[in-house]
C-alpha positions in Angstrom: 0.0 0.0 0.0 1.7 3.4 -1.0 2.0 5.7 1.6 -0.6 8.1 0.6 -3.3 5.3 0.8 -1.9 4.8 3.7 -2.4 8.2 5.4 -6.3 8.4 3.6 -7.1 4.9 5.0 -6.0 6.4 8.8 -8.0 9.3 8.1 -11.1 7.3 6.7 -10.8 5.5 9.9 -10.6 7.9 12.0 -13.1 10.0 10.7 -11.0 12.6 10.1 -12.5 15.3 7.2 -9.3 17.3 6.9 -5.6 17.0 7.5 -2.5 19.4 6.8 0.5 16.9 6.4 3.7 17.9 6.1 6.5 20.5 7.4 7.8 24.0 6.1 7.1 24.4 2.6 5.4 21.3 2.0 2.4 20.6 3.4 -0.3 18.9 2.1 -4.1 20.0 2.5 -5.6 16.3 2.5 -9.3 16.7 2.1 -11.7 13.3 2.9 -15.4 13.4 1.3 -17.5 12.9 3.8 -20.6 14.7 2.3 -21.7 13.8 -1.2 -20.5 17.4 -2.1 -16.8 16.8 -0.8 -16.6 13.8 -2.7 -17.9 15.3 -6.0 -15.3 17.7 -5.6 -12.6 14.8 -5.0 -13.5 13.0 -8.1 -13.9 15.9 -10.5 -10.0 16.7 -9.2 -7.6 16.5 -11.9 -4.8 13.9 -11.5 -1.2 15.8 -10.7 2.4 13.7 -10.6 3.7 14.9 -7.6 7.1 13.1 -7.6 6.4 9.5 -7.7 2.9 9.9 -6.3 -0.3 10.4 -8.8 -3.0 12.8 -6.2 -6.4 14.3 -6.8 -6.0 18.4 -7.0 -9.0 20.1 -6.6 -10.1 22.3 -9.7 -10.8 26.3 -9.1 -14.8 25.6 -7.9 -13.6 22.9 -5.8 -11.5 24.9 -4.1 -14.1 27.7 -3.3 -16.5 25.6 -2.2 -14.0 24.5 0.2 -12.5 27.8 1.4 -16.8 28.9 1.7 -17.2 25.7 4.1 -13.9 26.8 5.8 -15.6 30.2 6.3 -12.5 31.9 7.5 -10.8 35.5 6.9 -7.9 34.2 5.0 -10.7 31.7 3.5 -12.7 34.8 2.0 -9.5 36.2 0.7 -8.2 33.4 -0.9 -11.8 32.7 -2.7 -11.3 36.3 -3.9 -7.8 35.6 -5.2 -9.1 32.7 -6.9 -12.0 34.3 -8.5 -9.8 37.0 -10.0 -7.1 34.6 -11.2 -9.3 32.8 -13.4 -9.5 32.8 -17.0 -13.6 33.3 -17.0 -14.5 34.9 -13.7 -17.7 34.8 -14.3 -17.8 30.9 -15.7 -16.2 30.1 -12.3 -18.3 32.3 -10.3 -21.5 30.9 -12.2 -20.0 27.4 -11.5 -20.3 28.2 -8.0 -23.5 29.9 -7.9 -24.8 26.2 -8.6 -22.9 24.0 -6.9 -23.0 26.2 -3.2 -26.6 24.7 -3.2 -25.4 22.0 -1.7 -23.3 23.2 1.0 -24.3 24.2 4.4 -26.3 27.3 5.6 -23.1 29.1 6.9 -21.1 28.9 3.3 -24.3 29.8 1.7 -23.9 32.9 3.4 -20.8 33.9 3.1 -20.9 33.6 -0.8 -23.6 36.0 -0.9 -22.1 38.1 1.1 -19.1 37.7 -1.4 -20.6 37.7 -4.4 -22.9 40.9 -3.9 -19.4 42.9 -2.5 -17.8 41.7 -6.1 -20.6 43.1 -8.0 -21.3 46.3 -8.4 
Protein backbone atom coordinates (compact mmCIF):
# COMPACT_ATOMS: atom_id res chain seq x y z
CA UNK A 1 0.00 0.00 0.00
CA UNK A 2 1.65 3.39 -0.96
CA UNK A 3 1.96 5.68 1.62
CA UNK A 4 -0.62 8.14 0.57
CA UNK A 5 -3.26 5.28 0.81
CA UNK A 6 -1.86 4.75 3.68
CA UNK A 7 -2.42 8.17 5.41
CA UNK A 8 -6.26 8.39 3.59
CA UNK A 9 -7.06 4.88 4.96
CA UNK A 10 -6.04 6.36 8.79
CA UNK A 11 -8.02 9.25 8.13
CA UNK A 12 -11.10 7.31 6.74
CA UNK A 13 -10.79 5.45 9.89
CA UNK A 14 -10.58 7.94 11.96
CA UNK A 15 -13.14 10.02 10.70
CA UNK A 16 -11.00 12.58 10.09
CA UNK A 17 -12.54 15.33 7.17
CA UNK A 18 -9.30 17.26 6.94
CA UNK A 19 -5.58 17.03 7.54
CA UNK A 20 -2.47 19.38 6.77
CA UNK A 21 0.49 16.86 6.44
CA UNK A 22 3.74 17.85 6.10
CA UNK A 23 6.49 20.55 7.44
CA UNK A 24 7.84 23.97 6.11
CA UNK A 25 7.15 24.43 2.63
CA UNK A 26 5.36 21.32 2.02
CA UNK A 27 2.38 20.55 3.42
CA UNK A 28 -0.28 18.89 2.06
CA UNK A 29 -4.10 20.02 2.53
CA UNK A 30 -5.58 16.34 2.50
CA UNK A 31 -9.28 16.73 2.14
CA UNK A 32 -11.66 13.33 2.94
CA UNK A 33 -15.37 13.36 1.27
CA UNK A 34 -17.46 12.85 3.79
CA UNK A 35 -20.55 14.73 2.33
CA UNK A 36 -21.67 13.75 -1.23
CA UNK A 37 -20.48 17.44 -2.10
CA UNK A 38 -16.76 16.78 -0.79
CA UNK A 39 -16.63 13.76 -2.65
CA UNK A 40 -17.93 15.27 -6.03
CA UNK A 41 -15.25 17.66 -5.58
CA UNK A 42 -12.60 14.82 -5.02
CA UNK A 43 -13.53 12.98 -8.13
CA UNK A 44 -13.95 15.92 -10.48
CA UNK A 45 -10.01 16.68 -9.19
CA UNK A 46 -7.63 16.50 -11.94
CA UNK A 47 -4.79 13.94 -11.54
CA UNK A 48 -1.20 15.78 -10.72
CA UNK A 49 2.40 13.71 -10.58
CA UNK A 50 3.67 14.95 -7.58
CA UNK A 51 7.13 13.09 -7.56
CA UNK A 52 6.40 9.49 -7.70
CA UNK A 53 2.88 9.86 -6.27
CA UNK A 54 -0.30 10.43 -8.78
CA UNK A 55 -2.97 12.84 -6.24
CA UNK A 56 -6.36 14.29 -6.84
CA UNK A 57 -5.98 18.39 -7.02
CA UNK A 58 -9.00 20.13 -6.58
CA UNK A 59 -10.11 22.31 -9.74
CA UNK A 60 -10.84 26.27 -9.05
CA UNK A 61 -14.82 25.63 -7.93
CA UNK A 62 -13.60 22.94 -5.77
CA UNK A 63 -11.47 24.90 -4.07
CA UNK A 64 -14.09 27.71 -3.26
CA UNK A 65 -16.50 25.63 -2.21
CA UNK A 66 -14.00 24.46 0.20
CA UNK A 67 -12.48 27.83 1.44
CA UNK A 68 -16.83 28.87 1.67
CA UNK A 69 -17.17 25.73 4.10
CA UNK A 70 -13.95 26.78 5.81
CA UNK A 71 -15.62 30.22 6.31
CA UNK A 72 -12.54 31.90 7.52
CA UNK A 73 -10.81 35.55 6.94
CA UNK A 74 -7.95 34.17 5.01
CA UNK A 75 -10.74 31.68 3.48
CA UNK A 76 -12.68 34.76 2.02
CA UNK A 77 -9.50 36.25 0.67
CA UNK A 78 -8.25 33.39 -0.94
CA UNK A 79 -11.80 32.74 -2.73
CA UNK A 80 -11.31 36.34 -3.85
CA UNK A 81 -7.80 35.61 -5.18
CA UNK A 82 -9.10 32.69 -6.93
CA UNK A 83 -12.03 34.30 -8.51
CA UNK A 84 -9.80 36.99 -10.00
CA UNK A 85 -7.10 34.57 -11.25
CA UNK A 86 -9.34 32.82 -13.41
CA UNK A 87 -9.53 32.84 -17.04
CA UNK A 88 -13.59 33.26 -17.05
CA UNK A 89 -14.50 34.88 -13.68
CA UNK A 90 -17.70 34.79 -14.29
CA UNK A 91 -17.83 30.91 -15.67
CA UNK A 92 -16.19 30.13 -12.34
CA UNK A 93 -18.33 32.28 -10.33
CA UNK A 94 -21.45 30.92 -12.20
CA UNK A 95 -20.00 27.39 -11.48
CA UNK A 96 -20.26 28.18 -7.96
CA UNK A 97 -23.47 29.91 -7.90
CA UNK A 98 -24.83 26.23 -8.61
CA UNK A 99 -22.95 23.96 -6.91
CA UNK A 100 -22.96 26.18 -3.25
CA UNK A 101 -26.64 24.69 -3.19
CA UNK A 102 -25.45 22.05 -1.73
CA UNK A 103 -23.34 23.23 1.04
CA UNK A 104 -24.27 24.18 4.40
CA UNK A 105 -26.26 27.33 5.58
CA UNK A 106 -23.09 29.11 6.88
CA UNK A 107 -21.09 28.88 3.34
CA UNK A 108 -24.28 29.84 1.66
CA UNK A 109 -23.88 32.87 3.45
CA UNK A 110 -20.83 33.90 3.09
CA UNK A 111 -20.87 33.57 -0.78
CA UNK A 112 -23.57 35.99 -0.93
CA UNK A 113 -22.06 38.06 1.15
CA UNK A 114 -19.05 37.66 -1.42
CA UNK A 115 -20.56 37.67 -4.38
CA UNK A 116 -22.87 40.91 -3.89
CA UNK A 117 -19.41 42.87 -2.51
CA UNK A 118 -17.85 41.68 -6.09
CA UNK A 119 -20.64 43.06 -8.01
CA UNK A 120 -21.31 46.29 -8.37
Amino acid sequence: MSLLAEVLRVLERERVPHALIGDGSEIVDVVVGRHAWEREIVEAAERLSVGEVTVPVARPVGLVLLKLHAGGPKDAWDIHALLDAAERPSELEAEVERLVLNLPANARKLWSRLRDGRRP
